[in-house]
Residue frames as a rotation matrix with the C-alpha (Angstrom) as fourth column:
UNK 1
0.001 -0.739 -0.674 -1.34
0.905 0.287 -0.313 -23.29
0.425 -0.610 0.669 -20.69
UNK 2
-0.754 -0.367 0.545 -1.76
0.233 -0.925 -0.300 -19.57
0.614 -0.099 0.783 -20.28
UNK 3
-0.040 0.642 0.766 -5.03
-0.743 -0.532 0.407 -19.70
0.668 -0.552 0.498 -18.37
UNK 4
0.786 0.043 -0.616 -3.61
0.389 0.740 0.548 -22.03
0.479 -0.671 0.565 -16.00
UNK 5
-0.504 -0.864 -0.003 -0.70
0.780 -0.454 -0.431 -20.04
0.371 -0.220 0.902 -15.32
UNK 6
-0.558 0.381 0.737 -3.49
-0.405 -0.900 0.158 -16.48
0.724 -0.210 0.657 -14.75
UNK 7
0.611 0.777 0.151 -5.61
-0.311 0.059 0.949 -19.03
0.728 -0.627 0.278 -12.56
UNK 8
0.258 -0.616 -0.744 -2.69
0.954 0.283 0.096 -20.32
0.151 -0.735 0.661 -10.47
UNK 9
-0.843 -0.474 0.252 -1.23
0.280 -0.788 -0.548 -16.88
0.459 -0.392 0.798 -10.01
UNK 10
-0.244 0.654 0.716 -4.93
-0.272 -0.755 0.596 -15.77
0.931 -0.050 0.363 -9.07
UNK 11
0.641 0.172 -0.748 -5.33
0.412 0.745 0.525 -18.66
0.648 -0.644 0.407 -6.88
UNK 12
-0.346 -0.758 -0.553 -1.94
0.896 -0.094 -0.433 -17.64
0.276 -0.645 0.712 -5.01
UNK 13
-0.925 0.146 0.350 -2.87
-0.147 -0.989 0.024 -13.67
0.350 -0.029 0.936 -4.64
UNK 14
0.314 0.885 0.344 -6.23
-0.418 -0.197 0.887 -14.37
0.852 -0.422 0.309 -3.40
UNK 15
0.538 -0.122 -0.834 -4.83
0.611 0.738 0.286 -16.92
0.580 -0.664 0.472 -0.72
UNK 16
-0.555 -0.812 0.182 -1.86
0.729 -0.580 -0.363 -14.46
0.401 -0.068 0.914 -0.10
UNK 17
-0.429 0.468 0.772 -4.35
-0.215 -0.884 0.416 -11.38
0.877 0.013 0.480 0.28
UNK 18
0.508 0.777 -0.372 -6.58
0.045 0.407 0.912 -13.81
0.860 -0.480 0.172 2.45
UNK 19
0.887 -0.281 -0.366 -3.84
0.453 0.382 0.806 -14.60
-0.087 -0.880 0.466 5.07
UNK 20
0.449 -0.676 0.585 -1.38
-0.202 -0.714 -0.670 -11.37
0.871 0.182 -0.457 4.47
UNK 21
0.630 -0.141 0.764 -1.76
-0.684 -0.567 0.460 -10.31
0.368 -0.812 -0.453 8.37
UNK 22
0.940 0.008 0.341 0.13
-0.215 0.789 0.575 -13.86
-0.265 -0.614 0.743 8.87
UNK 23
0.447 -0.819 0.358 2.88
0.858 0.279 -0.432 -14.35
0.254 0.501 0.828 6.56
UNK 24
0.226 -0.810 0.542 4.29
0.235 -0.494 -0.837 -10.78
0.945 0.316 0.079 6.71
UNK 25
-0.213 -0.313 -0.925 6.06
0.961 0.101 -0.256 -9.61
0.174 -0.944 0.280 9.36
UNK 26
-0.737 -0.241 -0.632 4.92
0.331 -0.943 -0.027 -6.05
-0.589 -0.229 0.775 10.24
UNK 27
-0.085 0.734 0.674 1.64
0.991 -0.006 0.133 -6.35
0.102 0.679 -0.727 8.52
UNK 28
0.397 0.835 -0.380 0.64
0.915 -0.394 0.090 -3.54
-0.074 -0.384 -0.920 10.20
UNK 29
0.396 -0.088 -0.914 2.86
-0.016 -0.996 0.089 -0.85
-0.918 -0.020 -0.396 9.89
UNK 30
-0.941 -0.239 0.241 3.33
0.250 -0.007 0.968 -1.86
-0.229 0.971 0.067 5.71
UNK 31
0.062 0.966 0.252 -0.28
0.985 -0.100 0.141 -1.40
0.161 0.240 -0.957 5.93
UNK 32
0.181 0.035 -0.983 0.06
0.707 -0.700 0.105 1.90
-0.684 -0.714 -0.151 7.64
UNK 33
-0.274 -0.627 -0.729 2.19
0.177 -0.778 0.603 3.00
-0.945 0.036 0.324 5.28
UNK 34
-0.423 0.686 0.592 0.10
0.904 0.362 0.226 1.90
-0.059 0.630 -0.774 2.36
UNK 35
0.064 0.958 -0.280 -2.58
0.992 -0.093 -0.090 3.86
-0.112 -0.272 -0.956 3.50
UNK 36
0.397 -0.385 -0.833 -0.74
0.333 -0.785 0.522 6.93
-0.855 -0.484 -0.184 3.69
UNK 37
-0.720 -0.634 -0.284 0.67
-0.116 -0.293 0.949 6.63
-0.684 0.716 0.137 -0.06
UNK 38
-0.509 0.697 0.505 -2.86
0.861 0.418 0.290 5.74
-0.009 0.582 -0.813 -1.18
UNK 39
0.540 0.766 -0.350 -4.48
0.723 -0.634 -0.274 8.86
-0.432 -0.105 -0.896 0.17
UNK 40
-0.160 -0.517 -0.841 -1.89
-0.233 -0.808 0.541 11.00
-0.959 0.282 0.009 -1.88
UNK 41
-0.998 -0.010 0.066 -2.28
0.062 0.198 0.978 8.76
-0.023 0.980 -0.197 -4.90
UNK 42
-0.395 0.817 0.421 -6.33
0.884 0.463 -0.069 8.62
-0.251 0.345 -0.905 -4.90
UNK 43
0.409 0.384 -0.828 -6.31
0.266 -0.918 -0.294 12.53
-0.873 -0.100 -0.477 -5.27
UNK 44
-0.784 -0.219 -0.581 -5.02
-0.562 -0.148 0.814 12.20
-0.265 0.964 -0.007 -9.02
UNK 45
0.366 0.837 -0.407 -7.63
-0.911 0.233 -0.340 11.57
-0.189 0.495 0.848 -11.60
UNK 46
0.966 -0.059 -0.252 -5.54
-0.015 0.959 -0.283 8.73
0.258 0.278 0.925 -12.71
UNK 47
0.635 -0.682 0.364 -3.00
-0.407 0.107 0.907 6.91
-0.657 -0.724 -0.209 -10.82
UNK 48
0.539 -0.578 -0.613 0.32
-0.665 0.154 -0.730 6.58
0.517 0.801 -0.301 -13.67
UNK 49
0.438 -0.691 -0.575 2.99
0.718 0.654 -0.238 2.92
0.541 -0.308 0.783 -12.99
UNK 50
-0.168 -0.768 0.618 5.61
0.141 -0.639 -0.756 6.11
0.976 -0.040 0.215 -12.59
UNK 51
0.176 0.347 0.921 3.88
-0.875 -0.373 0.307 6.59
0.451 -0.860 0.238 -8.94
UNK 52
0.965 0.150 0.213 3.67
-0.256 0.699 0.667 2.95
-0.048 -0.699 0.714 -7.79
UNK 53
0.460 -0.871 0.172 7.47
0.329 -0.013 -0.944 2.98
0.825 0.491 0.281 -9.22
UNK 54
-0.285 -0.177 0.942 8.49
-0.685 -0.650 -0.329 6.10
0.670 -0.739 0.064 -6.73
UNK 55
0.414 0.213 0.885 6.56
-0.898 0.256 0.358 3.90
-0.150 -0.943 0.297 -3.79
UNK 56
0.820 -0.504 -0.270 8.53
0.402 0.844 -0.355 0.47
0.407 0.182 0.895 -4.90
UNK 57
0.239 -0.846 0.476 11.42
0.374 -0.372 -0.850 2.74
0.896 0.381 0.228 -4.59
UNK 58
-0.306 0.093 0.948 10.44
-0.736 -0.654 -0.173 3.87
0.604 -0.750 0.269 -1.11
UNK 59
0.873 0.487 -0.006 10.18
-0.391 0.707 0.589 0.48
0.291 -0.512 0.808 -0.01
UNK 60
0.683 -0.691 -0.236 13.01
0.229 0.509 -0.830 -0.47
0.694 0.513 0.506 -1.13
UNK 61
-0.427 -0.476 0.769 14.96
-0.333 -0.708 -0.623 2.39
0.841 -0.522 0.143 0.80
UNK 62
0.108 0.936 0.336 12.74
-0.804 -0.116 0.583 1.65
0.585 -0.333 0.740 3.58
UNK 63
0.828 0.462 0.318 13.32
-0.560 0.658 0.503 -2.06
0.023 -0.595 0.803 3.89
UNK 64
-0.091 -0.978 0.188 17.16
-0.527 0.207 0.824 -2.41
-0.845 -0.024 -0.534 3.63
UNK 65
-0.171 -0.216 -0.961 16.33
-0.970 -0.135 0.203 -3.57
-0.174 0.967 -0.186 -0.29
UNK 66
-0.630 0.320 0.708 14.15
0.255 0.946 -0.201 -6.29
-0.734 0.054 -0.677 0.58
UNK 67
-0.844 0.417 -0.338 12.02
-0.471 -0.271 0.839 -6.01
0.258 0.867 0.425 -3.00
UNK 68
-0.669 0.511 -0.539 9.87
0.451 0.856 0.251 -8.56
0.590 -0.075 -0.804 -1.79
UNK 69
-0.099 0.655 -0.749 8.54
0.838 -0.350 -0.417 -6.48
-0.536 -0.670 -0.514 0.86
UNK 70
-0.753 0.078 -0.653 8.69
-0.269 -0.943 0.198 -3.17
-0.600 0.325 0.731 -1.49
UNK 71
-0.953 0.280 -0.117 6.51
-0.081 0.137 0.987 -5.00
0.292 0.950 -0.108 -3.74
UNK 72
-0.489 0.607 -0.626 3.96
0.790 0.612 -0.023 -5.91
0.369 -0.506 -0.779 -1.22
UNK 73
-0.432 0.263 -0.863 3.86
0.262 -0.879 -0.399 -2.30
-0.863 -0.398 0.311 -0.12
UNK 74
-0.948 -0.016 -0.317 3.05
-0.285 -0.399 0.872 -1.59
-0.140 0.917 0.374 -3.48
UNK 75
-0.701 0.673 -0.238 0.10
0.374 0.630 0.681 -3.93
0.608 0.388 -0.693 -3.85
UNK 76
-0.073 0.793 -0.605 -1.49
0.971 -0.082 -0.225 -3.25
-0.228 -0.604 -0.764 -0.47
UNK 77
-0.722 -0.010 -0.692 -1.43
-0.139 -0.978 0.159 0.96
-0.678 0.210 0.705 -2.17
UNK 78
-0.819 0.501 -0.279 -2.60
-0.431 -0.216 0.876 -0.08
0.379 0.838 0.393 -5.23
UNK 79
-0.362 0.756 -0.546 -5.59
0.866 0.489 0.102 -2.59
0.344 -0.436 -0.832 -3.56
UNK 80
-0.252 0.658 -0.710 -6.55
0.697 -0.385 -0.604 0.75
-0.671 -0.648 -0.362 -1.25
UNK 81
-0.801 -0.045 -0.596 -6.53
-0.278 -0.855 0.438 3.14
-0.530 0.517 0.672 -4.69
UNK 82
-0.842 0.439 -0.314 -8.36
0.154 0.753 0.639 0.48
0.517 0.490 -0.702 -6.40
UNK 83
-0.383 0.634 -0.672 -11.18
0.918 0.181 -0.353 0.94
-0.102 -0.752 -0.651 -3.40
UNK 84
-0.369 0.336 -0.867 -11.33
0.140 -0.902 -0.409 4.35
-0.919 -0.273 0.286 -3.40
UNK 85
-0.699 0.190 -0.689 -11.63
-0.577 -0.719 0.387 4.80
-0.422 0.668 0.613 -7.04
UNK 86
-0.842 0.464 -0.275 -14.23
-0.136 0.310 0.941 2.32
0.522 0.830 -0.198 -7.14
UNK 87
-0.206 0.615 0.761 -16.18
-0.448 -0.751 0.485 3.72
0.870 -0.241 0.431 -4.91
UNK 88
0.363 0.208 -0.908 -15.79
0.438 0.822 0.364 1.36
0.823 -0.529 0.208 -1.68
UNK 89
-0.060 -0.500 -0.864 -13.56
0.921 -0.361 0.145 3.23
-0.385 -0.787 0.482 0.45
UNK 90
0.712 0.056 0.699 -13.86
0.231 -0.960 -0.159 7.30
0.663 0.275 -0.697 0.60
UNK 91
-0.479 -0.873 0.092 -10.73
0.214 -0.218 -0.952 9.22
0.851 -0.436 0.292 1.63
UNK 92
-0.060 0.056 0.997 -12.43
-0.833 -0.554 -0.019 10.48
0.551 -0.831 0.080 4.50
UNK 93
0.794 0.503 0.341 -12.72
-0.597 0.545 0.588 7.14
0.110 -0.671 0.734 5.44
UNK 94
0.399 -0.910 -0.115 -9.22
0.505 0.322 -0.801 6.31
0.765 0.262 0.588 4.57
UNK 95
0.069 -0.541 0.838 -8.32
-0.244 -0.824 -0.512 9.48
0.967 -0.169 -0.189 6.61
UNK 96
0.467 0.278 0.839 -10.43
-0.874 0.004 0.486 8.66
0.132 -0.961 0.245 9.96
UNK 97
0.727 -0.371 -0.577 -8.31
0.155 0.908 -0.389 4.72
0.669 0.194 0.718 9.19
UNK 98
-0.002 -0.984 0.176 -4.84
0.337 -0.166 -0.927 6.73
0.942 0.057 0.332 9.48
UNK 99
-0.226 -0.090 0.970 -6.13
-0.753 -0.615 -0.233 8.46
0.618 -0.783 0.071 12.54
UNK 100
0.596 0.190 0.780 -7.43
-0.796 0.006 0.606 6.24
0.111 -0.982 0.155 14.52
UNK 101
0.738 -0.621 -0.265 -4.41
0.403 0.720 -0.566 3.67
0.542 0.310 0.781 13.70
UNK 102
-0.373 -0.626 0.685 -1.80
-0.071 -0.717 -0.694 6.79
0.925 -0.307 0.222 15.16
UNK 103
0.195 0.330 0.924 -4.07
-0.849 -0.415 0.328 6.79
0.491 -0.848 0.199 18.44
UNK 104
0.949 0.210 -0.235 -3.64
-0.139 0.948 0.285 3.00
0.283 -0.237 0.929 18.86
UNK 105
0.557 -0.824 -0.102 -0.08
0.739 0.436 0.513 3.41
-0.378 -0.361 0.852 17.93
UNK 106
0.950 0.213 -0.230 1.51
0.171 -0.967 -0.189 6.34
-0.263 0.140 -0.955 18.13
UNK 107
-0.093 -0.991 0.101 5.09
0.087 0.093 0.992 5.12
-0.992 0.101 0.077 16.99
UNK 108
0.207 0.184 0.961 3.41
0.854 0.445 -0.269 4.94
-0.477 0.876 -0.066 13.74
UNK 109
0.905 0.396 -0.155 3.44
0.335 -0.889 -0.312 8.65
-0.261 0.230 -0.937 13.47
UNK 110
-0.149 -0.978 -0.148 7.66
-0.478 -0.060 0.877 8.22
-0.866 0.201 -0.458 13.02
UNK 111
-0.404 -0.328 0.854 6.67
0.611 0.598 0.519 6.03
-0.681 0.731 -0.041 9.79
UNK 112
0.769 0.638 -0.040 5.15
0.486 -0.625 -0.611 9.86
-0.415 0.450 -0.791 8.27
UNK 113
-0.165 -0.986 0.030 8.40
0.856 -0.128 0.501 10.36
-0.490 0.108 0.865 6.28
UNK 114
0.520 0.604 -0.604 7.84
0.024 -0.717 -0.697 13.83
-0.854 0.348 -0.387 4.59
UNK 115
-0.518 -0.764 -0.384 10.60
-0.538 -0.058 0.841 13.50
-0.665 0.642 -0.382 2.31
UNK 116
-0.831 -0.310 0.463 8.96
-0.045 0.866 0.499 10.41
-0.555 0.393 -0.733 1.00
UNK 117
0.156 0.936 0.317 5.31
0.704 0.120 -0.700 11.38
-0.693 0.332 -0.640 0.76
UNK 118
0.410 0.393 -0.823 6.39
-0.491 -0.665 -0.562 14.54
-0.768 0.635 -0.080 -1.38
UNK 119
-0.521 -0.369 0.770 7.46
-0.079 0.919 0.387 12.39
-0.850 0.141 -0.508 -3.54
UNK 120
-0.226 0.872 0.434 3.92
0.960 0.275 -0.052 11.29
-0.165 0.405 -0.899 -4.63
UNK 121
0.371 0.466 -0.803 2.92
0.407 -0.859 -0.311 15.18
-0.835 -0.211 -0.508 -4.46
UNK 122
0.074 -0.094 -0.993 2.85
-0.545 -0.838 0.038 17.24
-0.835 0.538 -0.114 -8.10
């Protein structure tokens, strides 16, 4: 019963991953912000819960205390840390992401909370 329960949850989460940009509202600037709390987390050797905690927590705040979407922010971080530290994505290519995302849409640059990224920082 337990590996029917890990393949049905995998089953959902791949589908889910597959057709994110649809279901969520604001793919794009939860992605944004992703991206931005990954490139602070992929510069520790190893990325502790206690961090993806702090960014849950900054969703949370974030999305009037919709968990559902804090959690989602969470995943799409951990998915781009996951990349980087397995060699697929390189911050500089994470970096030139954030930038040329800000030229497209430059409201995004209001979603660069400093308060929140130091957070992640020490």
């Amino acid at each position: 019963m337990g590996y029917l329960m890990q393949l049905t949850f995998k089953l959902k989460h791949y589908f889910f991953n597959a057709f994110r940009e649809l279901f969520v509202h604001h793919h794009g600037s939860l992605e944004f912000r992703a991206k931005l709390y990954a490139l602070l987390l992929a510069t520790y050797t190893t990325v502790e819960d206690e961090y993806y905690d702090i960014v849950k927590n900054i969703g949370i705040k974030i999305y009037a205390n919709d968990e559902d979407r804090a959690k989602l922010l969470v995943l799409s971080t951990k998915e781009l840390v996951n990349k980087i530290q397995n060699n697929e994505l390189s911050i500089d290519q994470l970096i030139t992401s954030i930038q040329k995302e800000l030229k497209i849409v430059p409201r995004y640059a209001k979603k660069m909370d400093i308060e929140s990224l130091a957070q992640l920082v020490g």
